[in-house]
SEGUVEX-264629 format. One record per atom (N, C-alpha, C, O): x, y, z; residue in one letter; residue number from 1. Coordinates in steps of 0.001 Angstrom, whole numbers, plus 500000, padded with zeros to 6 digits. Layout:
NODE / px / py / pz / type / seq
NODE / X / Y / Z / A / NUM
...
***
This chain:
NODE / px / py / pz / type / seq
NODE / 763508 / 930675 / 466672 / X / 1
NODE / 764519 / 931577 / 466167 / X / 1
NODE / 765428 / 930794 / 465210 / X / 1
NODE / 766021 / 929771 / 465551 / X / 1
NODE / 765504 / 931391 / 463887 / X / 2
NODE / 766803 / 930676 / 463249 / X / 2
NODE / 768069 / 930915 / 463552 / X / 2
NODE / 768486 / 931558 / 464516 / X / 2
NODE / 768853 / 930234 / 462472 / X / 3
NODE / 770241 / 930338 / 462758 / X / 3
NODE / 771100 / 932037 / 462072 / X / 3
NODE / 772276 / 932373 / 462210 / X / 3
NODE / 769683 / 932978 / 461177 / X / 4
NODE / 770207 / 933930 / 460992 / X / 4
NODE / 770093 / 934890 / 461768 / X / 4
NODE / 770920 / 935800 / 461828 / X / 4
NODE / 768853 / 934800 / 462601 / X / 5
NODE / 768104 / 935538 / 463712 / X / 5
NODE / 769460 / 935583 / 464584 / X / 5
NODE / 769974 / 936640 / 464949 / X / 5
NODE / 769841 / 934638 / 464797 / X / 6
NODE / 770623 / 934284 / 466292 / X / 6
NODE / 772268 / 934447 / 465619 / X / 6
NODE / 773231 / 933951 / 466203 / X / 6
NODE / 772383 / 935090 / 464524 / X / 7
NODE / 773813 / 935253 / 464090 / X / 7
NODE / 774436 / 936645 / 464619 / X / 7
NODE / 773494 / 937297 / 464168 / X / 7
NODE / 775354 / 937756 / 465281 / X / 8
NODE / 775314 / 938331 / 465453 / X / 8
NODE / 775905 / 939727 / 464280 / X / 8
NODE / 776812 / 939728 / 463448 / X / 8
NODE / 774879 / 940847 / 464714 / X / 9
NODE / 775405 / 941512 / 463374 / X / 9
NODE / 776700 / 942381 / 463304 / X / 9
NODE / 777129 / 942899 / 462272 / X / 9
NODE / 777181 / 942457 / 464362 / X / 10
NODE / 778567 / 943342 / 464649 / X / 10
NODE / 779612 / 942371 / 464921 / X / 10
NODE / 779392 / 941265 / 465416 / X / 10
NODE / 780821 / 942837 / 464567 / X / 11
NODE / 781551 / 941989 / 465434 / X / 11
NODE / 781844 / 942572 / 466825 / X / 11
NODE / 781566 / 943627 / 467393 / X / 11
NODE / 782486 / 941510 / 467127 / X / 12
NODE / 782514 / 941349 / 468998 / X / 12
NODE / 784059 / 942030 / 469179 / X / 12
NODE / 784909 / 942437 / 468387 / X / 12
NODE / 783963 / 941940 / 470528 / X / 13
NODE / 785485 / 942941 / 470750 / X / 13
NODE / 786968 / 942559 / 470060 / X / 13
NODE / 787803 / 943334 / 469592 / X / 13
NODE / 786995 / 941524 / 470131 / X / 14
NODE / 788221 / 941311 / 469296 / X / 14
NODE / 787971 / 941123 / 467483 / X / 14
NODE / 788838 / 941080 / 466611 / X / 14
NODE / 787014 / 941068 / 467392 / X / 15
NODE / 786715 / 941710 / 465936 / X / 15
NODE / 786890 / 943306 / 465582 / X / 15
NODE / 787487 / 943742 / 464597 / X / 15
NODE / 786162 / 944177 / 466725 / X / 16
NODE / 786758 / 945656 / 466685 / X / 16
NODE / 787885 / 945667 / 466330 / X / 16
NODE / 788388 / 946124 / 465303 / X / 16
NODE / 788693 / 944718 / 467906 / X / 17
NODE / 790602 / 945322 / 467964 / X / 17
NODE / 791093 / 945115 / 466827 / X / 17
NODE / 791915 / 945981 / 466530 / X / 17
NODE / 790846 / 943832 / 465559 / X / 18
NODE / 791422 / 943628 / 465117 / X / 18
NODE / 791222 / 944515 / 463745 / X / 18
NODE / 792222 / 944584 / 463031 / X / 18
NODE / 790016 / 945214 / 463291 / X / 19
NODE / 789474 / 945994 / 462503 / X / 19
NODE / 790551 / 946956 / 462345 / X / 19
NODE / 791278 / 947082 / 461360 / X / 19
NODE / 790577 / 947841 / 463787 / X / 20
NODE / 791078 / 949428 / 464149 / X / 20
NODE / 792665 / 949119 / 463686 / X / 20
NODE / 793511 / 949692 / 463000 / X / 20
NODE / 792576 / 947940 / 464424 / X / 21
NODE / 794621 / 947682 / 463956 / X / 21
NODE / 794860 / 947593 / 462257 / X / 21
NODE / 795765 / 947976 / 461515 / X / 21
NODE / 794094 / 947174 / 462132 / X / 22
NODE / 794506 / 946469 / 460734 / X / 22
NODE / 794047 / 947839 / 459708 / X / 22
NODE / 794544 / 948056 / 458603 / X / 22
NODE / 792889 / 948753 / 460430 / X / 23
NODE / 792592 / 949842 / 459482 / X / 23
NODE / 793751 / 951340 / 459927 / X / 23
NODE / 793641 / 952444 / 459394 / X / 23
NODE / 794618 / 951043 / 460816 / X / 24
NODE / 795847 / 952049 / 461098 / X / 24
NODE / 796993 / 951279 / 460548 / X / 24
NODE / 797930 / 952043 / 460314 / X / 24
NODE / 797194 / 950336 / 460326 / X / 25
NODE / 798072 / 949937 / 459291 / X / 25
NODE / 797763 / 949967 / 457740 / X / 25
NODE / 798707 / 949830 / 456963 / X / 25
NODE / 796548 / 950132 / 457284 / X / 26
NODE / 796806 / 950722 / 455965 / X / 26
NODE / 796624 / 951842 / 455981 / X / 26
NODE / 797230 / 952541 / 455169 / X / 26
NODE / 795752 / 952408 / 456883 / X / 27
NODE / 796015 / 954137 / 456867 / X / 27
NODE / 797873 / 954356 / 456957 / X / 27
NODE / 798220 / 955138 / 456072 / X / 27
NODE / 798471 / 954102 / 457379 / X / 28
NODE / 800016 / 954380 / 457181 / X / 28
NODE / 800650 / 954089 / 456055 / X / 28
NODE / 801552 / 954778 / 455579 / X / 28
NODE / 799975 / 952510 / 455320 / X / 29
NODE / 800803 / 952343 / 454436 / X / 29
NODE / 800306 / 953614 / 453367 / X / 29
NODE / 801013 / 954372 / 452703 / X / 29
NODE / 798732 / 953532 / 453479 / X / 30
NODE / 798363 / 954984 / 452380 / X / 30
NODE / 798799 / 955996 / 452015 / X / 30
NODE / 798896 / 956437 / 450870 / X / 30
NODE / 799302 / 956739 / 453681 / X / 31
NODE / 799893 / 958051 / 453796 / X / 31
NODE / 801429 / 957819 / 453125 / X / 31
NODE / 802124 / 958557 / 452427 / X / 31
NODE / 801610 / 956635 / 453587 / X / 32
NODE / 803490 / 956143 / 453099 / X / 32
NODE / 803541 / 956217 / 451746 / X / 32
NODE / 804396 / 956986 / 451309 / X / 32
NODE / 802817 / 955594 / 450895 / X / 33
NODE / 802539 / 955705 / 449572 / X / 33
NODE / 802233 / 956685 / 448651 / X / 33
NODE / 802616 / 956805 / 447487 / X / 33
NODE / 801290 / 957560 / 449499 / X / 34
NODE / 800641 / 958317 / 448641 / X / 34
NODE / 800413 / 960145 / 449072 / X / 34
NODE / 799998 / 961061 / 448362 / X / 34
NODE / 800985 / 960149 / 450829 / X / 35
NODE / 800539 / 961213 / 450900 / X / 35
NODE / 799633 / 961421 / 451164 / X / 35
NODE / 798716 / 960917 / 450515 / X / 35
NODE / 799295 / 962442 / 452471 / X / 36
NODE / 797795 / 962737 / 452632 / X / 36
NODE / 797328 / 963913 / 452057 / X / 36
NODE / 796226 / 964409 / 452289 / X / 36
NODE / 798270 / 964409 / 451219 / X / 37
NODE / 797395 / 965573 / 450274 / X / 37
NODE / 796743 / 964972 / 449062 / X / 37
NODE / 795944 / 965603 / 448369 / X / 37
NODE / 797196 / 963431 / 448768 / X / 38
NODE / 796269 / 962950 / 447876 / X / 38
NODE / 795161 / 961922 / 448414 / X / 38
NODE / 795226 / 960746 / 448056 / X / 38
NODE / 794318 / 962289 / 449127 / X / 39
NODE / 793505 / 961696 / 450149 / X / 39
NODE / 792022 / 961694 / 449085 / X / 39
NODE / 791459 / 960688 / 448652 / X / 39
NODE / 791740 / 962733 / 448915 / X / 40
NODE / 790611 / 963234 / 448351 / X / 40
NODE / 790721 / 963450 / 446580 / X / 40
NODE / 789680 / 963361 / 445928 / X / 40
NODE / 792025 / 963730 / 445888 / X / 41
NODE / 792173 / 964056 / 444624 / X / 41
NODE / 792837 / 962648 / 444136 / X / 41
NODE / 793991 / 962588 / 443711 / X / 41
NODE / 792136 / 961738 / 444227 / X / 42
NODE / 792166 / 960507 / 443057 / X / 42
NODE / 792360 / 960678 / 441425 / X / 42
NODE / 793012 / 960005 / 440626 / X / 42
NODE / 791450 / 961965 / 441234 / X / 43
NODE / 791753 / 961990 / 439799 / X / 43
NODE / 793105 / 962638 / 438765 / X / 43
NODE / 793322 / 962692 / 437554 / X / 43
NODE / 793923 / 963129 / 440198 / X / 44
NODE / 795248 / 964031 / 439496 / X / 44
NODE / 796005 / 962508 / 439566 / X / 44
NODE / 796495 / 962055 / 438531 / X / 44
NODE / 796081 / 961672 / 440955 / X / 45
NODE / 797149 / 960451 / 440445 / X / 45
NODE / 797268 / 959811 / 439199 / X / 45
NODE / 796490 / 960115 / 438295 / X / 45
NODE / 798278 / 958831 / 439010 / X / 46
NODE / 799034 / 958478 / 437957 / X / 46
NODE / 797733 / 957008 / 438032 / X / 46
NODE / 797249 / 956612 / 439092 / X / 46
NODE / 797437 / 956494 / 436810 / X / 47
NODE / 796995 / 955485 / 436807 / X / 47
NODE / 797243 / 954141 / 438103 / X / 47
NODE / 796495 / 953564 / 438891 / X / 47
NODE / 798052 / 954106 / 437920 / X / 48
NODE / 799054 / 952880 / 438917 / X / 48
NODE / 798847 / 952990 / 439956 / X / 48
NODE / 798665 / 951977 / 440630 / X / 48
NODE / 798771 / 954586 / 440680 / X / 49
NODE / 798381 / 954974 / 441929 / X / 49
NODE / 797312 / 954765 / 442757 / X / 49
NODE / 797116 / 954507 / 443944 / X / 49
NODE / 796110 / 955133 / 440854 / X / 50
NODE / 794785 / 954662 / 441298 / X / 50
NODE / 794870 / 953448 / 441776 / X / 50
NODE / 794657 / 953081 / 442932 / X / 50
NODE / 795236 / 952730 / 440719 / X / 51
NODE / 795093 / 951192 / 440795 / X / 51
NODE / 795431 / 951023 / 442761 / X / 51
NODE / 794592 / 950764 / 443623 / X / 51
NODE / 797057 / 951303 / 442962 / X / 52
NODE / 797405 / 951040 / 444374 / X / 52
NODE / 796248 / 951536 / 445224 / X / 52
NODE / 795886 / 950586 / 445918 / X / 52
NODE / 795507 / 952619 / 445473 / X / 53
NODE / 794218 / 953485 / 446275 / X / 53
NODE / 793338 / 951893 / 446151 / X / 53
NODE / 793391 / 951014 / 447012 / X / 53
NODE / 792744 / 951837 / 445174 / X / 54
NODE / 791968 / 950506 / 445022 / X / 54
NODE / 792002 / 949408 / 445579 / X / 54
NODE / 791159 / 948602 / 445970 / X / 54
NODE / 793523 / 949499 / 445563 / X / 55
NODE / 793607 / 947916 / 446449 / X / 55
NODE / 794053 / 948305 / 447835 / X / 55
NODE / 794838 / 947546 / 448404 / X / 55
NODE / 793679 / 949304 / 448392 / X / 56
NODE / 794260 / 949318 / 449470 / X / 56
NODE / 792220 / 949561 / 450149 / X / 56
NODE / 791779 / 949563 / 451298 / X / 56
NODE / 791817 / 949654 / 449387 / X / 57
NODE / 790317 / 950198 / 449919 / X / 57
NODE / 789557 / 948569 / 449712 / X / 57
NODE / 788545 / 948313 / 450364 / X / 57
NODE / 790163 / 947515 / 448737 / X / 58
NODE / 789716 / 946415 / 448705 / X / 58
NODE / 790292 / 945425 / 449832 / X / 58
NODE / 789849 / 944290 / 450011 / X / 58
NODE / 791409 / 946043 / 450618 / X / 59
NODE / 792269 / 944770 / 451881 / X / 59
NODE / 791570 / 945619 / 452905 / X / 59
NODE / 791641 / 944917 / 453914 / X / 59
NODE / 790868 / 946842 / 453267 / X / 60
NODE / 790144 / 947157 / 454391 / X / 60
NODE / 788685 / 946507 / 454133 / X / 60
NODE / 788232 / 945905 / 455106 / X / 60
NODE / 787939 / 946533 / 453055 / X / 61
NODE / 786671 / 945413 / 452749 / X / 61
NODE / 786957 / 943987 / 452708 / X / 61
NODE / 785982 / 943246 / 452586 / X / 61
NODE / 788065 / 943490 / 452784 / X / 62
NODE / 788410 / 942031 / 453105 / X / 62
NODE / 789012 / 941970 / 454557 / X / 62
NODE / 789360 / 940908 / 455071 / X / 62
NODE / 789111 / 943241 / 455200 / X / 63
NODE / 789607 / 942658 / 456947 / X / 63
NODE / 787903 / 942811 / 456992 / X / 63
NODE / 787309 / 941734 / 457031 / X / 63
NODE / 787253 / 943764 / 456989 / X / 64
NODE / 785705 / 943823 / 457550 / X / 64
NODE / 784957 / 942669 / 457482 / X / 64
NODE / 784091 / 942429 / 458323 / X / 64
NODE / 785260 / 941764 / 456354 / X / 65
NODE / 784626 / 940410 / 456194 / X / 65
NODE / 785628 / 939651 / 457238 / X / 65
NODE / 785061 / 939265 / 458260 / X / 65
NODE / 786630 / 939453 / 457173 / X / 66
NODE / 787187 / 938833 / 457889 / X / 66
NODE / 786813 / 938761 / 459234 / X / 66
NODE / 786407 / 937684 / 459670 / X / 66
NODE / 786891 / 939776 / 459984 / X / 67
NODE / 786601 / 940247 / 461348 / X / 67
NODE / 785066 / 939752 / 461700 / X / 67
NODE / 784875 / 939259 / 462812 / X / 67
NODE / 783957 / 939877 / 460761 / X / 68
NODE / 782892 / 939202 / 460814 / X / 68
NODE / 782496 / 938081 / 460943 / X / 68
NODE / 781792 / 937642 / 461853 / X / 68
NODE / 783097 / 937307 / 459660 / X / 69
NODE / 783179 / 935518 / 459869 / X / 69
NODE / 783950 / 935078 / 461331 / X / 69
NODE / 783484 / 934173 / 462024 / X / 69
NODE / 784746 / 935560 / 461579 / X / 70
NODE / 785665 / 935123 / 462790 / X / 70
NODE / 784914 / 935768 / 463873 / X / 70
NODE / 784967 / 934983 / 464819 / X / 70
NODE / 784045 / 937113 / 464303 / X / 71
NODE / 783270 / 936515 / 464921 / X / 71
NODE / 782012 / 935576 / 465180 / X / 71
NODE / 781702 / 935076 / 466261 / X / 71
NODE / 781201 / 935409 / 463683 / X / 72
NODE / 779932 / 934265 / 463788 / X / 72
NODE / 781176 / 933051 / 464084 / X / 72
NODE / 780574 / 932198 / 464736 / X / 72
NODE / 782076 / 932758 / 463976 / X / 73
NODE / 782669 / 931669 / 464257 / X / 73
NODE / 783008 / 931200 / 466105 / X / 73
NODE / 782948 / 930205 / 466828 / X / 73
NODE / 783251 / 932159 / 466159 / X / 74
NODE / 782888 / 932398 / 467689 / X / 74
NODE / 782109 / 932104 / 468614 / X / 74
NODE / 782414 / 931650 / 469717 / X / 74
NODE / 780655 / 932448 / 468042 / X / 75
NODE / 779661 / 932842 / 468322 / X / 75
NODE / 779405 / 931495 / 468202 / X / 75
NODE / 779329 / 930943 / 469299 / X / 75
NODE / 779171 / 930436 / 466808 / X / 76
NODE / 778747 / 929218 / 466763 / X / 76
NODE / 779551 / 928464 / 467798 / X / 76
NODE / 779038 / 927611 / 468522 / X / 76
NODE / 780575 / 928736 / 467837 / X / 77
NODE / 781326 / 928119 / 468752 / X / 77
NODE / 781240 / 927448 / 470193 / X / 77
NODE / 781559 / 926390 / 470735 / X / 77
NODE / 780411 / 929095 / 470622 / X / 78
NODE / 780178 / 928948 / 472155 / X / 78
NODE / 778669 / 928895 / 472051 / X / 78
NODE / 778292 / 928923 / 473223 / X / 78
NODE / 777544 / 928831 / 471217 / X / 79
NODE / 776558 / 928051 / 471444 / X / 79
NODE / 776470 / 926949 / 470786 / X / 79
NODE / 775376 / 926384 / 470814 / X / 79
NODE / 777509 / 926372 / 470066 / X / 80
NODE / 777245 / 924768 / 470428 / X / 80
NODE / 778211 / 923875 / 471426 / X / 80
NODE / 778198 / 922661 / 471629 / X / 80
NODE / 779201 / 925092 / 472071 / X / 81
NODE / 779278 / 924075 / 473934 / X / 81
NODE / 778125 / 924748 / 474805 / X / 81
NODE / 777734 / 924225 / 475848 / X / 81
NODE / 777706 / 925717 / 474404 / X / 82
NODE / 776480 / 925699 / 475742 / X / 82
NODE / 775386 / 924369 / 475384 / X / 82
NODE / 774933 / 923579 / 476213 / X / 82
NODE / 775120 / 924388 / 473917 / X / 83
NODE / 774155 / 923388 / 473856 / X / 83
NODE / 774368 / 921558 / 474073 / X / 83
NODE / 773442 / 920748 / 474026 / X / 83
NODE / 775784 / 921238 / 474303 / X / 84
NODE / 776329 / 920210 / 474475 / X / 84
NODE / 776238 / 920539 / 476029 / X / 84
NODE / 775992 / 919392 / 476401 / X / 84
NODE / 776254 / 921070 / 476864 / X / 85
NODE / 776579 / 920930 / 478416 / X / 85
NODE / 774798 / 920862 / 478580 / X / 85
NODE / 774374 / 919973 / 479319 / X / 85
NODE / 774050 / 921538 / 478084 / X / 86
NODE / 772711 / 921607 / 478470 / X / 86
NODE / 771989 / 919716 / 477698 / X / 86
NODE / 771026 / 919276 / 478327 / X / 86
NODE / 772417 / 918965 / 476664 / X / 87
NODE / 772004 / 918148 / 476512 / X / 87
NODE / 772837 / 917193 / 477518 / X / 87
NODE / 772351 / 916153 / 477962 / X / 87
NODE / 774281 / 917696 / 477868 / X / 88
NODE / 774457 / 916797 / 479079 / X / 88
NODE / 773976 / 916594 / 480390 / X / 88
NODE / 774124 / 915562 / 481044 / X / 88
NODE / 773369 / 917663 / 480762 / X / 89
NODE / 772680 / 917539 / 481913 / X / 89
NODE / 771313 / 917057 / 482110 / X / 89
NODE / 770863 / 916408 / 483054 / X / 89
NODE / 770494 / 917665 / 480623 / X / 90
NODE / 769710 / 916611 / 480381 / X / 90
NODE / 769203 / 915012 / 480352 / X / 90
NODE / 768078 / 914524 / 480456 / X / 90
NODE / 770503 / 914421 / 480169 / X / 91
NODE / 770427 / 912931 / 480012 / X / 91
NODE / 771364 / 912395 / 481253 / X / 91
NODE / 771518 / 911185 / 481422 / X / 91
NODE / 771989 / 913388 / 482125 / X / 92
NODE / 772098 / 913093 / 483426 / X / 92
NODE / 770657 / 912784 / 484464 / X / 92
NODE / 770340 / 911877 / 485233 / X / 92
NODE / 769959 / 914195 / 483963 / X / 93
NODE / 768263 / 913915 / 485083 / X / 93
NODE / 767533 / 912629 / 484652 / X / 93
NODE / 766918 / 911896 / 485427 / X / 93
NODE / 767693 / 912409 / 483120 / X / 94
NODE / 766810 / 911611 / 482907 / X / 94
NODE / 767444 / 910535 / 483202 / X / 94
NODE / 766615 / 909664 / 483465 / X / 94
NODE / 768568 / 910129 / 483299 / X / 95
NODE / 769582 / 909100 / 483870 / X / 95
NODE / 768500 / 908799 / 485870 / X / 95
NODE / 767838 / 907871 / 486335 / X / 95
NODE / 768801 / 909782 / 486235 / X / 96
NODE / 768518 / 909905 / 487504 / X / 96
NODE / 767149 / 909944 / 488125 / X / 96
NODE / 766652 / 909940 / 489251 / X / 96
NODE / 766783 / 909980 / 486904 / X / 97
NODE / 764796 / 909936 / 487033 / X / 97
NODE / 764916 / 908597 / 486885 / X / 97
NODE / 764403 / 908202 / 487932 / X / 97
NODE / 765316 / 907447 / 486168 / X / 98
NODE / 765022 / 906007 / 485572 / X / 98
NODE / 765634 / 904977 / 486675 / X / 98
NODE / 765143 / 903864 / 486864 / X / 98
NODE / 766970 / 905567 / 487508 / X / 99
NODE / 767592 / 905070 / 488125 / X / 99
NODE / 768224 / 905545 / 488724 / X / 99
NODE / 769304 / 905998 / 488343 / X / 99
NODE / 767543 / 905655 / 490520 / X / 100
NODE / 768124 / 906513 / 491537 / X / 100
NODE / 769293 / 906055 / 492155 / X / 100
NODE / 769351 / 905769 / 493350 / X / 100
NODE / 770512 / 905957 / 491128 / X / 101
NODE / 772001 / 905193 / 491634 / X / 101
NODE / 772908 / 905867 / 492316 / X / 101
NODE / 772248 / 906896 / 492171 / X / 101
NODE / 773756 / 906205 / 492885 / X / 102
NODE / 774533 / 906679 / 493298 / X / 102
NODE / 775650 / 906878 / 492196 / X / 102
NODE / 776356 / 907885 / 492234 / X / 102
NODE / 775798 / 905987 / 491285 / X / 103
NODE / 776739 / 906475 / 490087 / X / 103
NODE / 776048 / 907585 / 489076 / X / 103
NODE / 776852 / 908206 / 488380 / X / 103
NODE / 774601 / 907915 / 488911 / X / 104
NODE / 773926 / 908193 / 488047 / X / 104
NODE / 773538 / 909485 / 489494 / X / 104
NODE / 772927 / 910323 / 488831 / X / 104
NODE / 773549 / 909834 / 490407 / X / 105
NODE / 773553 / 910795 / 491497 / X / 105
NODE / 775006 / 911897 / 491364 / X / 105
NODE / 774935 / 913116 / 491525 / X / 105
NODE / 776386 / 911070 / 491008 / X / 106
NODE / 777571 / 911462 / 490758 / X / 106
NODE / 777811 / 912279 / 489506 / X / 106
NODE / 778609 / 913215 / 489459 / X / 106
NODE / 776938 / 911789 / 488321 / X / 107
NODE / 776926 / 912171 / 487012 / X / 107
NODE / 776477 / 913263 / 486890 / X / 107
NODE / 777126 / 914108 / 486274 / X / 107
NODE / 775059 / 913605 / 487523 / X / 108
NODE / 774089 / 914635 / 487655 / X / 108
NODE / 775250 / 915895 / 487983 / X / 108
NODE / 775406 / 916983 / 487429 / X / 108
NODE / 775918 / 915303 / 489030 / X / 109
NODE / 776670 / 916380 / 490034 / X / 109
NODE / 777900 / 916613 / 489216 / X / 109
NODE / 778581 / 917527 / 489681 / X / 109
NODE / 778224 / 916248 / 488501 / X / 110
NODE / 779274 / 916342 / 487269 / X / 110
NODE / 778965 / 917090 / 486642 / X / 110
NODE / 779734 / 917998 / 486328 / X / 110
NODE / 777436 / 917004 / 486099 / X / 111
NODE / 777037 / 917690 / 484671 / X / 111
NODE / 776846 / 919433 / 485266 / X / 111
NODE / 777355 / 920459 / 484814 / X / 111
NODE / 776118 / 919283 / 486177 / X / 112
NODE / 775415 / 920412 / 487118 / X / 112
NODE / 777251 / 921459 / 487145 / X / 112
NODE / 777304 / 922520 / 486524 / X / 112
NODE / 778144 / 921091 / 487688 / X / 113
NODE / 779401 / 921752 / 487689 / X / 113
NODE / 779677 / 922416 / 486240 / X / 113
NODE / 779559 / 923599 / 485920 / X / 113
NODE / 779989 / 921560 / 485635 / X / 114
NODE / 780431 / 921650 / 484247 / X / 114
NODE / 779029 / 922739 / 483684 / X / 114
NODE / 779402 / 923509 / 482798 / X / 114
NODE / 778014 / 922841 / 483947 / X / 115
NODE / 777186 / 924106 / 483680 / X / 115
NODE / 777363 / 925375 / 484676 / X / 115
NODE / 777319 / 926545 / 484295 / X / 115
NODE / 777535 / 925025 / 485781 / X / 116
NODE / 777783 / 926202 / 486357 / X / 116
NODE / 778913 / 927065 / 486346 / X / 116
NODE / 778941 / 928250 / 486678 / X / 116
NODE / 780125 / 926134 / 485801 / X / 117
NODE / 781483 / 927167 / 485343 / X / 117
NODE / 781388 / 927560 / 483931 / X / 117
NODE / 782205 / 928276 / 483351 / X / 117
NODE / 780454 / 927100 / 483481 / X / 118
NODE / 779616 / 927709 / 482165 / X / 118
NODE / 779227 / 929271 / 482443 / X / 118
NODE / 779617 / 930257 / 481818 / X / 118
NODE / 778397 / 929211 / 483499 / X / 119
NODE / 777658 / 930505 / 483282 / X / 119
NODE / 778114 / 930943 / 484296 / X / 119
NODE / 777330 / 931758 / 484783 / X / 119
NODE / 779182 / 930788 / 484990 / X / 120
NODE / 779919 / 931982 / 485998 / X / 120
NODE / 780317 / 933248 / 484820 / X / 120
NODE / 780808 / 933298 / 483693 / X / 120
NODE / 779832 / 934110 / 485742 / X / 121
NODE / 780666 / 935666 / 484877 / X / 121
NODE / 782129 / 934962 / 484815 / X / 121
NODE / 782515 / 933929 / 485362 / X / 121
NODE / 782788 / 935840 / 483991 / X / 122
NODE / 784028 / 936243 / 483657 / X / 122
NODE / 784704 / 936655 / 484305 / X / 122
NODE / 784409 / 937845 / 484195 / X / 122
NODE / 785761 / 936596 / 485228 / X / 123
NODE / 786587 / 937680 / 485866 / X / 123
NODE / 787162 / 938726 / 485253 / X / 123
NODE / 787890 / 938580 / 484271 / X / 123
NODE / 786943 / 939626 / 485668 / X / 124
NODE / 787371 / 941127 / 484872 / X / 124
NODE / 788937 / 941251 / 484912 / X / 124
NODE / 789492 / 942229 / 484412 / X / 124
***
């Protein structure tokens, strides 16, 4: 699997929250500005107006990117500590395969924790 395969295509919940918020704050500033009887009739506004409509439809296509990158950022985030706890436990066994120590018995039991509060659910 690549790294685009494994990118996710939605954002994640706090990518939503932050979408909906950020798309009811320019829905207000819109209505504040412009009125919701000019919602649909773009072509009676004043030039300037357009212009303002425009940029208010270009800061909701720059939160949508936003909200996206910040979640693949996320996302890379927490699979490269899953993949750091899984190469740590790795070179704990093989630690413990080469040399059955009691310090290298301790390590194992270190690494083994540190994965299992990994993949405990979440408390709701």
């Amino acid at each position: 699997m690549t790294d685009a395969e494994s990118l996710p295509r939605l954002p994640d919940r706090q990518g939503w929250s932050t979408l909906v918020a950020s798309s009811l704050l320019l829905l207000i500033s819109f209505t504040t500005n412009y009125g919701d009887d000019n919602l649909f009739q773009l072509g009676r506004l004043p030039s300037y107006d357009q212009v303002g409509m425009g940029l208010h439809l270009a800061a909701l296509a720059a939160l949508a990117g936003d909200a996206q990158l910040a979640t693949r950022l996320r996302h890379r985030e927490q699979t490269t500590l899953r993949a750091r706890i899984q190469v740590g436990c790795l070179a704990a066994q093989c630690r413990l395969l080469l040399a059955d120590t009691s310090r290298n018995w301790l390590q194992l039991s270190e690494a083994l924790a540190v994965l299992l509060e990994e993949i405990k659910p979440p408390k709701a």
